[in-house]
Steps between C-alpha positions, in 0.01 A plus 500: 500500500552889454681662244587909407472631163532822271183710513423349115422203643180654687365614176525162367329345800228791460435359159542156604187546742279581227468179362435358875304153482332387789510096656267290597126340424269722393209520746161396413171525741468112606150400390241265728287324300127541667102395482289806291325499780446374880317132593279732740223717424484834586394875475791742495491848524733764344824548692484731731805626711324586786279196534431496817261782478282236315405367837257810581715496864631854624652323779675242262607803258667724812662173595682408168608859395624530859676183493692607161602836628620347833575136447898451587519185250410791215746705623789238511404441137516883379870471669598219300387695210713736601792321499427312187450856328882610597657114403337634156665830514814348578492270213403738277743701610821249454441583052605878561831598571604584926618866562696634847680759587790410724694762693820425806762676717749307626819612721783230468890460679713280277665208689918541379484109591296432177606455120277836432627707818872407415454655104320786657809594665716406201266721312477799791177439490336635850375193703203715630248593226115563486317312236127663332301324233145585350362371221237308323449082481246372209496108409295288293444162423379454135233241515618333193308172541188615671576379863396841684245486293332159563579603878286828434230277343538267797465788745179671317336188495575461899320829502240375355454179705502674796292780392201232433602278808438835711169530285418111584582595922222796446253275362559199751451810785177597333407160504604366825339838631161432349563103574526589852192777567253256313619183737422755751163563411458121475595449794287791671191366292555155653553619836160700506331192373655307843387768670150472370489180532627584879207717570257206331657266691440705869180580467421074451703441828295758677171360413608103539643637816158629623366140368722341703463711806120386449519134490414513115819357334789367703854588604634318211368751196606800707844350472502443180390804383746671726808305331342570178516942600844386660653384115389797401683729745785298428500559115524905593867524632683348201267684283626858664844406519456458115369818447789663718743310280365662209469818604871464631600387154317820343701707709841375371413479161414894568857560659343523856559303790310248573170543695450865325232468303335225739246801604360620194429115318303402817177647376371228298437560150332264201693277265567729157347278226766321290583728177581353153862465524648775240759341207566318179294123447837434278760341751801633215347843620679406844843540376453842444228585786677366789785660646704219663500326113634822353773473794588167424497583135735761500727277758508231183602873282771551798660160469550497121651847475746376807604199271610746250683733744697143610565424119612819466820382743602304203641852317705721593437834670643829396541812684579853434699736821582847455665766792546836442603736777771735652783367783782676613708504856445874540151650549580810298535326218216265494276681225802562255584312167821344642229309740293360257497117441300312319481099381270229272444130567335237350461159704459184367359165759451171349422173666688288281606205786250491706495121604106462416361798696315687246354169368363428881362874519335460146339141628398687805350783311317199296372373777333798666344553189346158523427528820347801465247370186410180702385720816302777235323179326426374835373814638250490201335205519524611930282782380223276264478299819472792700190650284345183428462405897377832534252502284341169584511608866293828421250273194437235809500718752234711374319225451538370828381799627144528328477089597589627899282794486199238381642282785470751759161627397353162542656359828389856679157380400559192638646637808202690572264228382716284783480739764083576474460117471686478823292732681230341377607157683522294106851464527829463731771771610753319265322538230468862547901481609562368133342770334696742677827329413421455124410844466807613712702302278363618127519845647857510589556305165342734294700838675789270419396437124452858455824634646677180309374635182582830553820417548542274208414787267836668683712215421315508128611856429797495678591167311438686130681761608262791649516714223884586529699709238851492407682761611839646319 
């Protein structure tokens, strides 16, 4: 309901707003009770923003700073910030009082059919008349019970959530970006180890060929050691079509279409060593390193300050409207005394009978809020998973790779051990066939191992956070 007063009554409701209270539970930072320390074992460096560089790659480094100045999932997420930063405005904008300035010019013709055209012509007042008005509009709603301001502390905290969640896309572009150059180089390592193999594997068809073709071995071994070169020219395709779906998936991450960057990976490079992954060995350090737990955080913050702005329905609201301006049916006169008009209101809603509704948009307020503190608790114990897997991946896996490179070293012994025995007459072309295939197999493990761990010390650093700041 509305209601107009005398202009004293502003100066009490001016007074009145002094001693404003606001509603609802106070906000405190929800707490996740956590190990001092993770189950595995590791070195970490310091945090480092630009991590990557610890890789020693200039190919990986042009990639990733490409891919953050390009990527179109970054640049969705800068919009959003955006828009978050002008819902913040807005809010903080609904505490301070609204100013226009109004101005018309209207030309009416009285109707002597209506109740106000017949007194007009009782009156001899002319049915033709030109109406002007100018003047200023200010109106304000006293935030009495802290509503517009929980909504302001809802809205800054928005900003904040999405200002880390954009934070959180860069580092997951970073990530994927490195993720994707070093599967790349796994895959190009494993593919010159086929093709190795390839050339190995050629060179024994052409001389159990020229056995054959003498009457030394029979048809049967040049077959088989033709199937054997054939398995390996089969391995090659999927291989390359691997690579190409890398390199395609570098290009998008980098904001180009696909196939542009297919060119300048092809030159085979080595695996970059795995780094130290750079963060805190305290998982509570997480909730403050990582960007999508600050987000989720300061969702929880959101929720409780939109409970208050819902208990705040509860009281009523009070408003303060003021005009003052000139009007006048003749132009002429528009910027005399005789046209000046002014007026004062003060408005007064209350939602007295409401059947329930503010009770259901309180409970739904509560809700959120728990909603919102079950999915930020979740997403912390996501993230000790997160660094824990990656950290046992990149402890095993470089131990896998000193036990593959040992591996490797011995079964090319053996393969040549095989292959001089077999010229020698001592032993058969399967054994010598054997050899080949163990050591075709440890090698393409071991480029496997190596690009594995690299790759787990990504998902490591990316997983405690990659040396991220808050920003304001």
């Amino acid at each position: 309901m509305s209601f107009r007063r005398s202009v004293p009554i502003l100066t009490l409701l001016a007074s009145t707003m002094l001693s404003a209270c606001t509603v609802g539970p106070d906000y405190h930072k929800p707490e996740v009770t956590l190990t001092p320390a993770y189950q595995t074992p590791a070195t970490l460096a310091q945090a480092d923003a630009r991590w990557w560089t610890s890789f020693h790659d200039p190919m990986l480094d042009h990639l990733v700073e490409q891919a953050l100045v390009q990527n179109l999932d970054i640049a969705a997420a800068a919009a959003r910030i955006d828009q978050a930063r002008g819902v913040a405005r807005a809010a903080g904008a609904a505490l301070l009082p609204s100013v226009g300035l109004a101005g018309s010019a209207e030309q009416d013709h009285t109707s002597l059919q209506t109740p106000i055209g017949a007194a007009a012509r009782q009156l001899g007042l002319p049915r033709d008349y030109a109406l002007y008005q100018l003047g200023a509009q200010a109106s304000w709603e006293i935030d009495l019970f802290g509503g517009l301001r929980r909504g302001r502390e809802a809205a800054r905290a928005d900003l904040a959530s999405t200002l880390a969640t954009a934070d959180a896309v860069r580092l997951s572009i970073a990530a994927e970006t490195a993720d994707a150059y070093l599967q790349l180089r796994g895959l190009q390592a494993r593919l010159a180890v086929a093709q190795d193999q390839l050339a190995t594997e050629q060179h024994l068809v052409s001389l159990v060929r020229q056995q054959a073709d003498e009457g030394v071995v029979a048809d049967q071994a040049l077959n088989r050691t033709l199937g054997e070169q054939q398995g390996i020219e089969a391995s090659l395709p999927p291989l390359r079509a691997a690579i190409a779906g890398q390199a395609n998936r570098l290009a998008v991450l980098c904001g180009q279409q696909a196939g542009a960057l297919t060119v300048a990976l092809m030159a085979p490079s080595v695996i970059p060593l795995a780094p130290d992954p750079s963060g805190s060995a305290q998982p509570a350090e997480l909730m403050r390193r990582r960007p999508d737990l600050v987000a989720a955080e300061r969702q929880v913050a959101a929720s409780n300050a939109r409970i208050g702005a819902a208990i705040a329905e509860y009281y009523p609201h009070v408003s303060l409207g003021g005009l003052l301006g000139v009007a006048t049916v003749g132009g002429s006169s528009l910027l005399t005394g005789d046209a000046l008009q002014a007026s004062g209101a003060a408005g007064l809603r209350w939602r007295l009978f409401d059947f329930g509704k503010v009770d259901a948009q309180v409970a739904q307020a509560r809700g959120r809020e728990a909603e919102a503190l079950a999915t930020y608790r979740g997403a912390v114990l996501g993230a000790t998973q997160d660094v824990e897997n990656a950290l046992s991946r990149l402890v095993e896996g470089r131990a896998e790779i000193a036990l593959r490179q040992q591996q490797v070293t011995s079964l090319s012994r053996a393969r040549d051990q095989a292959r001089a025995a077999y010229a020698a007459g001592v032993i058969s072309l399967i054994d010598v066939l054997d050899a080949d295939r163990a050591l075709l197999d440890a090698s393409d493990r071991l480029a496997a191992a190596r690009a594995d761990t690299a790759r787990a010390s990504v998902a490591a650093i990316r997983a405690l956070g990659g040396g991220w700041q808050a920003r304001t």
